[in-house]
C-alpha positions as CSV (number, residue, x, y, z in Angstrom):
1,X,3.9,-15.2,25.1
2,X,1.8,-18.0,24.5
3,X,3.1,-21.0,21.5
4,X,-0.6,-22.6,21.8
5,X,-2.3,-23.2,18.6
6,X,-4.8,-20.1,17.9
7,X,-7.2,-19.8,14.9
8,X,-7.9,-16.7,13.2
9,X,-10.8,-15.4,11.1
10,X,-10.0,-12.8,8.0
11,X,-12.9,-11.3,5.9
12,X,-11.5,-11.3,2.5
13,X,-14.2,-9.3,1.1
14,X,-12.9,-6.1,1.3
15,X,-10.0,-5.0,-0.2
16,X,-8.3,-8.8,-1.0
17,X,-7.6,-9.2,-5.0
18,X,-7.3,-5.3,-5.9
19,X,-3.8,-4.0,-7.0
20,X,-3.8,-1.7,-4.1
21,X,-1.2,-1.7,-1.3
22,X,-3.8,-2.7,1.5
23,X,-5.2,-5.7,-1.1
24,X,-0.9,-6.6,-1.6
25,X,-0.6,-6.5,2.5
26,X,-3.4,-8.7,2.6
27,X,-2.3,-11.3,0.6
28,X,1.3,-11.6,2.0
29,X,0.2,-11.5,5.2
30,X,-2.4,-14.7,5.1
31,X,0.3,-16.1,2.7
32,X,2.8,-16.1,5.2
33,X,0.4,-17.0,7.8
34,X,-0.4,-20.1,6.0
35,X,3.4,-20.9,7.0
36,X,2.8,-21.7,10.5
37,X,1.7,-25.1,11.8
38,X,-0.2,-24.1,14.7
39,X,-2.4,-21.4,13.2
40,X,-5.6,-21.8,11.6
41,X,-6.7,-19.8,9.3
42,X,-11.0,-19.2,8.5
43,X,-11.6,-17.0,5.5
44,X,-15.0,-15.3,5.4
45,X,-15.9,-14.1,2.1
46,X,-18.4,-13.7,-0.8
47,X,-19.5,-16.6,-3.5
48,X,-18.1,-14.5,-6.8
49,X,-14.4,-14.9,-5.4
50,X,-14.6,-18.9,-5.3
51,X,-12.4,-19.0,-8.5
52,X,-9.9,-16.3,-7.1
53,X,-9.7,-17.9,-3.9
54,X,-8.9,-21.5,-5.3
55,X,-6.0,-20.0,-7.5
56,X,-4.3,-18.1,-4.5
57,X,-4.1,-21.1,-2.9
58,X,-2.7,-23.2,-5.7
59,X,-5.8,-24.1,-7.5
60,X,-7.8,-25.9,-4.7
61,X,-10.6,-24.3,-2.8
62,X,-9.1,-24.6,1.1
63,X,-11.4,-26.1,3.4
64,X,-11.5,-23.4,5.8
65,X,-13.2,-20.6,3.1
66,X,-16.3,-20.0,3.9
67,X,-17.9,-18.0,0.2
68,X,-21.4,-17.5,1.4
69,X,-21.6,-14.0,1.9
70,X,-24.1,-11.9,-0.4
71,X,-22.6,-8.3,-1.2
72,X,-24.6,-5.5,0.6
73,X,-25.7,-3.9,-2.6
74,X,-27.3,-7.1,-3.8
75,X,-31.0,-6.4,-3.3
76,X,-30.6,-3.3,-4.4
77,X,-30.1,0.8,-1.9
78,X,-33.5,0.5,-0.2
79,X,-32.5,-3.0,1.5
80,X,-28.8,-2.2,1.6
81,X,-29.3,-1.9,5.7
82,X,-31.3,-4.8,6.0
83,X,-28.1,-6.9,3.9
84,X,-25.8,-5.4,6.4
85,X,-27.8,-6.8,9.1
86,X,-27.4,-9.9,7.0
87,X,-24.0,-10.1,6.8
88,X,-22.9,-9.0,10.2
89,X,-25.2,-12.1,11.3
90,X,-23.4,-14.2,8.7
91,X,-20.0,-13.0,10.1
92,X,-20.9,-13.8,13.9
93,X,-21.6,-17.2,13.1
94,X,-18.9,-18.1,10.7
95,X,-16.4,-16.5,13.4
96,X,-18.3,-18.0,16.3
97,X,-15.4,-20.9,16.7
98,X,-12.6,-18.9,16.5
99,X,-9.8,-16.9,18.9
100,X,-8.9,-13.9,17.4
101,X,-10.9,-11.9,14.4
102,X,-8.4,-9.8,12.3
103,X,-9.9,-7.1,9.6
104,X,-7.5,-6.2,7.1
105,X,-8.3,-2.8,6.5
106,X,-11.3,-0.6,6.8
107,X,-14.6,-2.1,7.5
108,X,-17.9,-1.7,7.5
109,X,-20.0,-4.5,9.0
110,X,-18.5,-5.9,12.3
111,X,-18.7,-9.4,13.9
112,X,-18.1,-8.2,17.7
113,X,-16.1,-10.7,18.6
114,X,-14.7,-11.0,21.8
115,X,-11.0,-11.1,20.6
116,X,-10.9,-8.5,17.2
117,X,-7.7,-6.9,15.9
118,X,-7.4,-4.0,13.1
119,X,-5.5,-2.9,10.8
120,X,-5.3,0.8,10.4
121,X,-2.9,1.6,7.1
122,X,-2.7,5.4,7.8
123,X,-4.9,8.1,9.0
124,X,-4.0,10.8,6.5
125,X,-7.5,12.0,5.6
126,X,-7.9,13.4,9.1
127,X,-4.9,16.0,7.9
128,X,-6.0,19.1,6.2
129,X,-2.0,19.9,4.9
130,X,-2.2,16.8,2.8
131,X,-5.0,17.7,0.3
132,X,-7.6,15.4,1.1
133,X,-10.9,15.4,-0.4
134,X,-13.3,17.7,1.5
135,X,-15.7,14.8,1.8
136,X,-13.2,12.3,2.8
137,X,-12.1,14.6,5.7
138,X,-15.4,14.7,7.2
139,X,-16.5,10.8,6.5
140,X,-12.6,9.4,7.6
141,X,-12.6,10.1,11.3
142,X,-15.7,8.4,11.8
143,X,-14.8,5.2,10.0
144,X,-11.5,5.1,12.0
145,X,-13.6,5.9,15.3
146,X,-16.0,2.5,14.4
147,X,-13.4,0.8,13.7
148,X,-11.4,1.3,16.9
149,X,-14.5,1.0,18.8
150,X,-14.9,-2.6,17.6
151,X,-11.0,-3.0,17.7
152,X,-9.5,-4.8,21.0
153,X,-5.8,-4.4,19.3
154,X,-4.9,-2.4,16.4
155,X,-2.2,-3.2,14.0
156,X,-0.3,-0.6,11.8
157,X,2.4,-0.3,9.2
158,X,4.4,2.5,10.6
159,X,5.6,4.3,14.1
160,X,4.2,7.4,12.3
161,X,0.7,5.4,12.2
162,X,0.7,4.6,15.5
163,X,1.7,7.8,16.9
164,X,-1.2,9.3,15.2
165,X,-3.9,7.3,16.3
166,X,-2.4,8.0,20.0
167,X,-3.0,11.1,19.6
168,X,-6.4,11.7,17.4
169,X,-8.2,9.1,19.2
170,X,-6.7,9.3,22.6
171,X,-9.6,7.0,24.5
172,X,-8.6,3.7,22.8
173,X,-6.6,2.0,25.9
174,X,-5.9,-0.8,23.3
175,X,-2.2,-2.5,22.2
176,X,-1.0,-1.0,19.2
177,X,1.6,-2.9,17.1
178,X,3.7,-1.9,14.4
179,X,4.2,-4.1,11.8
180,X,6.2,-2.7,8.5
181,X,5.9,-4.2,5.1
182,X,7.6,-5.5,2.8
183,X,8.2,-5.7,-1.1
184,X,7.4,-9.0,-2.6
185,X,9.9,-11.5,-3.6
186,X,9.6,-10.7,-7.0
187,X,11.0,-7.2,-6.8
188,X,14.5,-7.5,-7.4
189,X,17.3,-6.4,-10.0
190,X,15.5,-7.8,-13.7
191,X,17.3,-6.2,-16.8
192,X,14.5,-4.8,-19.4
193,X,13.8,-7.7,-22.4
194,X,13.8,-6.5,-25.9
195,X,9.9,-7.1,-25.2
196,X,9.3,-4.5,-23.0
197,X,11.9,-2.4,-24.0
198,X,9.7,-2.1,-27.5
199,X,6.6,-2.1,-26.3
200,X,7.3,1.3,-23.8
201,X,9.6,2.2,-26.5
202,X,12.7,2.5,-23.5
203,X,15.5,4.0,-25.4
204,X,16.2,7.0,-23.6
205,X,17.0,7.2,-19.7
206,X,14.1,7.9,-17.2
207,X,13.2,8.7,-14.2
208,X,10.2,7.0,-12.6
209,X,6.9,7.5,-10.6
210,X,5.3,4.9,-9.3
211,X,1.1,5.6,-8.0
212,X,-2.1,7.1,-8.5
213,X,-2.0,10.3,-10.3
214,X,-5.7,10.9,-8.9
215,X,-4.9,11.3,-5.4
216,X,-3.4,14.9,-4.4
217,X,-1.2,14.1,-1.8
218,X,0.6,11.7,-4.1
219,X,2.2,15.3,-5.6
220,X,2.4,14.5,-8.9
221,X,1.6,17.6,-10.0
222,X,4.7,19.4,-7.8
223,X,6.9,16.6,-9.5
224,X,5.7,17.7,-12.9
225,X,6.3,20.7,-12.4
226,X,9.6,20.6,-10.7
227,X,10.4,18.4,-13.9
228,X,9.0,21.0,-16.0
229,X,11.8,23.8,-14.7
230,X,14.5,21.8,-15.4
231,X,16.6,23.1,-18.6
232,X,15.1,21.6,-21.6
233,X,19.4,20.4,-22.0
234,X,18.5,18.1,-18.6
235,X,15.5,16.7,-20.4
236,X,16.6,16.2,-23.9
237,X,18.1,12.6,-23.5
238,X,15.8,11.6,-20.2
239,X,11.6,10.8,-19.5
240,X,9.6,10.6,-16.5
241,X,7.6,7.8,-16.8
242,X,4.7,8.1,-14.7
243,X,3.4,3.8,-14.2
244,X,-0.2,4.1,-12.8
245,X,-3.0,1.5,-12.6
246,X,-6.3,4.2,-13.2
247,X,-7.9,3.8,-16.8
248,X,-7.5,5.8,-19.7
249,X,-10.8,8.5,-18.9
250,X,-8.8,9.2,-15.3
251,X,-5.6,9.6,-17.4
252,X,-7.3,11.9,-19.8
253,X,-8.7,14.4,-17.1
254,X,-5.6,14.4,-15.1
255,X,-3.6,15.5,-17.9
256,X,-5.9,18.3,-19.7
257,X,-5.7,19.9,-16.1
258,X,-1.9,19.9,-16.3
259,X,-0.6,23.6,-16.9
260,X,2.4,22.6,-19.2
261,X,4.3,19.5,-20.4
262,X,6.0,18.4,-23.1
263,X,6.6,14.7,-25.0
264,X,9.5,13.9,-22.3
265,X,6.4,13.3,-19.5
266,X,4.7,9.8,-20.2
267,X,2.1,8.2,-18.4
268,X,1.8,4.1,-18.7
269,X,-1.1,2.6,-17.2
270,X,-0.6,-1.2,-19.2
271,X,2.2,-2.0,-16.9
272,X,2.1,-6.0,-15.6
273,X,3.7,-6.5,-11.7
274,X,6.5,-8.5,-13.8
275,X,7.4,-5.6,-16.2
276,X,7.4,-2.8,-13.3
277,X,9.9,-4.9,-11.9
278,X,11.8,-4.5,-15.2
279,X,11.0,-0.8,-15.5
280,X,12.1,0.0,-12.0
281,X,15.3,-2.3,-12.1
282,X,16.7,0.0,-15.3
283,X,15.4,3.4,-14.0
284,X,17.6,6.4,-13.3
285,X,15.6,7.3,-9.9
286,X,12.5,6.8,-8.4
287,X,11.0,9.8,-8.0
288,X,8.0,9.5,-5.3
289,X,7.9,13.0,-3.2
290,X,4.3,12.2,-2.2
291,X,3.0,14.5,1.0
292,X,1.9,11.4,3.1
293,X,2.1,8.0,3.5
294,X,0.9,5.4,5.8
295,X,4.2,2.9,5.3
296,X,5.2,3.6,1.5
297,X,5.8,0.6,0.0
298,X,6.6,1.6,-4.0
299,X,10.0,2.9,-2.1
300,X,10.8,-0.3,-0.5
301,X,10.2,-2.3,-4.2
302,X,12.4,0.5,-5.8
303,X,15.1,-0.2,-3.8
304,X,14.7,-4.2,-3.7
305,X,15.4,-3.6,-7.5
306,X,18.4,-1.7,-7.1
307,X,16.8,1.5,-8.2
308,X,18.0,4.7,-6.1
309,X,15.4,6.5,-4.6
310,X,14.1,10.4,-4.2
311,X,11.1,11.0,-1.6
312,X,9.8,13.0,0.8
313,X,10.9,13.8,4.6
314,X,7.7,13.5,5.6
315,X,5.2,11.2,7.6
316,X,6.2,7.7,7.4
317,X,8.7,8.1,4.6
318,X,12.0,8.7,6.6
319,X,11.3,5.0,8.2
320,X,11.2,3.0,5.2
321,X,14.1,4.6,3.8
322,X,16.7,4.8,6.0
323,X,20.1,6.8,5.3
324,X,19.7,4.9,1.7
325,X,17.9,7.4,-0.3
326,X,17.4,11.4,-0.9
327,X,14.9,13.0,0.8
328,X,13.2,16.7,-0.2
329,X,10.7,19.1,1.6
330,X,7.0,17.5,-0.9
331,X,6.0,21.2,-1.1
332,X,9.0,22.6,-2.5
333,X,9.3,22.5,-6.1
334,X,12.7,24.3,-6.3
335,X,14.2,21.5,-3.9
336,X,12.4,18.4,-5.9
337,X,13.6,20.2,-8.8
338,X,17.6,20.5,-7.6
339,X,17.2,17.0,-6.0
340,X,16.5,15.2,-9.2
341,X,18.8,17.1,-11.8
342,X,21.9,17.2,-8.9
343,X,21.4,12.9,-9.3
344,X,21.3,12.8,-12.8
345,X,24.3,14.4,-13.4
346,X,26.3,12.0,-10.3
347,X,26.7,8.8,-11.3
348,X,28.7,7.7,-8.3
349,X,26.1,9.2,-5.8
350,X,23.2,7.3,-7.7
351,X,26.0,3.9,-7.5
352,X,26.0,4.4,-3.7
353,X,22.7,4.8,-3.3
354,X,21.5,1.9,-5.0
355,X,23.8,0.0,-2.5
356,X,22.2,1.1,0.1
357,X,19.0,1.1,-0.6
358,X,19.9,-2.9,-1.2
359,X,21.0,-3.2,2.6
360,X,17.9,-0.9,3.6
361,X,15.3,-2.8,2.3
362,X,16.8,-6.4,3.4
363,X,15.5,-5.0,7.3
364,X,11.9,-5.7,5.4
365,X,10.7,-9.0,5.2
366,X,6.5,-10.5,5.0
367,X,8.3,-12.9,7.5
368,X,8.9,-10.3,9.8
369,X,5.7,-8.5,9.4
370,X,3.8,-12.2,10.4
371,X,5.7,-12.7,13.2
372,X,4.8,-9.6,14.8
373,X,1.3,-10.1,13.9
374,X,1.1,-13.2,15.2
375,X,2.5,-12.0,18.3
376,X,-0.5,-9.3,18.2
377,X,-2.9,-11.7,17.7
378,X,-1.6,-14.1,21.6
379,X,-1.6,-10.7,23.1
380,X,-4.8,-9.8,22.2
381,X,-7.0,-8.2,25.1
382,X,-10.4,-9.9,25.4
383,X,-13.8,-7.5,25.6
């Protein structure tokens, strides 16, 4: 392979400076990226992110940002498809210079560029079994299908991921590389301050969920519910905290659609990246049996912290975690149910596991998930 210098062009439009796990992906990557001498980086994206731009990269607007772009809804639905045209123009020329085009995620206006790489996060829409939105399902396969279509290489987080685009969308002849994730650095064992301790009011011993609560194959509901059936004596002196990011309205409908539950269920959605650290470094267990996941990455951070970890056996689950955490059947609420109240009461099995996971998760590193990029990106077919 190739050690020649290479430039790369990312459009950190989409999907950048969100909490989400593709906007988290994003950043390490291009942060790690930034690491090597003989890669260029040019960043495409629009004028309202100058500020947040400047303070990723230590206060000072790099050079090679180009914030010119005009969002596609700017003049308004009638001349949405004449911005498009716009901006696909806009991209062409600002990637005219460079080798190798890499889009982060899932994209909607294309520079077709001889050398273009994607990254495709999952393709769990296209499943009926995991609960996706009717709408979704018919709008997903399509998005993946222009997006592989444009796509020389494609990028993934998981074996899983790349297994299934083999075999939905078995015309692409392209290179597919896995690259797993990683947790951030600041994930690791952080004891709870009398701060935050207070302010959550942590007195009692929980067990914790980590995720949207609006998304149905995240499973909260089974995990509820499973928590639910436990004796009230297994609940008495322990909470599941459920730590979301969606806004109080989304709270308040997910919960009046909730068929029973009781004050040891709480749902936190004021939690900072520093005090999840906190939260998940004291908890009992994480508890995240979700029906699908493109990598997983709240069970990597979980066990970066020292937490022990419950989740599912499913999708791309059993490769992030290894032999180091417990794994049930998502649809089974009896076995999520006798998972969680068999660990409680085992303190040397939740000791071991917490070792573990600490080994497990030290195979992750952003480092690794570069290199591997980077070798994606010298591999690259041309059109």
């Amino acid at each position: 392979m190739s050690t020649s210098r290479i430039s790369v062009g990312y459009d950190i439009s989409v999907n950048f400076f969100s909490r989400s796990g593709i906007a988290r992906y994003s950043r390490e990557l291009l942060r790690q990226m930034q690491t090597y001498s003989d890669v260029d980086t040019s960043l495409v994206g629009y004028k309202r992110q100058r500020d947040e731009v400047a303070e990723f990269f230590g206060g000072v607007l790099p050079g090679n940002a180009s914030l010119s772009l005009t969002h596609e809804r700017a003049l308004g639905a009638p001349l949405r498809r004449l911005t498009r045209l716009w901006i696909q123009r806009e991209l062409r020329r600002l990637f005219d210079g460079v080798d190798v085009v890499h889009y982060l995620g899932p994209q909607k206006i294309f520079a077709d560029h001889k050398r273009t790489i994607s990254t495709v996060h999952d393709l769990i829409p296209m499943f009926n079994e995991f609960s996706a939105d009717a709408g979704l399902r018919y709008r997903f396969p399509r998005m993946v299908e222009k997006q592989l279509r444009h796509s020389n290489a494609v990028v993934c987080p998981s074996q899983w991921v790349a297994d299934t685009i083999r075999d939905r969308f078995d015309w692409f002849r392209g290179p597919i590389t896995v690259t797993p994730l990683a947790a951030g650095p600041q994930f690791s064992p952080s004891p709870l301050t009398d701060d935050v301790r207070r302010k959550y009011d942590l007195h009692r011993r929980y067990v914790l969920f980590v995720g949207r609560i609006d998304v149905a194959r995240k499973n909260i509901d089974r995990m509820i519910e499973a928590w639910m059936s436990m004796p009230m004596q297994n609940r008495k002196d322990t909470d599941f905290i459920i730590i979301t990011d969606r806004n109080d309205r989304v709270i308040k409908s997910f919960v009046s659609g909730l068929p029973r539950c009781d004050a040891s269920v709480r749902i936190v959605n004021t939690v900072s990246n520093a005090e999840l650290t906190q939260f998940l470094s004291s908890a009992s267990m994480l508890l995240f049996a979700s029906q699908a996941e493109g990598f997983g990455l709240p069970i990597l951070e979980a066990m970066q912290c020292g937490c022990p970890v419950i989740t599912s056996s499913t999708t791309s689950m059993t490769e992030v975690g290894g032999d180091a955490v417990l794994y049930v059947d998502p649809t089974s609420v009896e076995q999520i149910r006798e998972t969680i109240a068999g660990a409680l009461h085992d303190q040397d099995l939740l000791a071991d596991l917490k070792e573990r996971g600490l080994v497990q998760c030290s195979k992750f590193r952003w480092e690794r998930t570069a290199e591997l990029t980077l070798g994606a990106y010298r591999s690259c077919p041309t059109r």
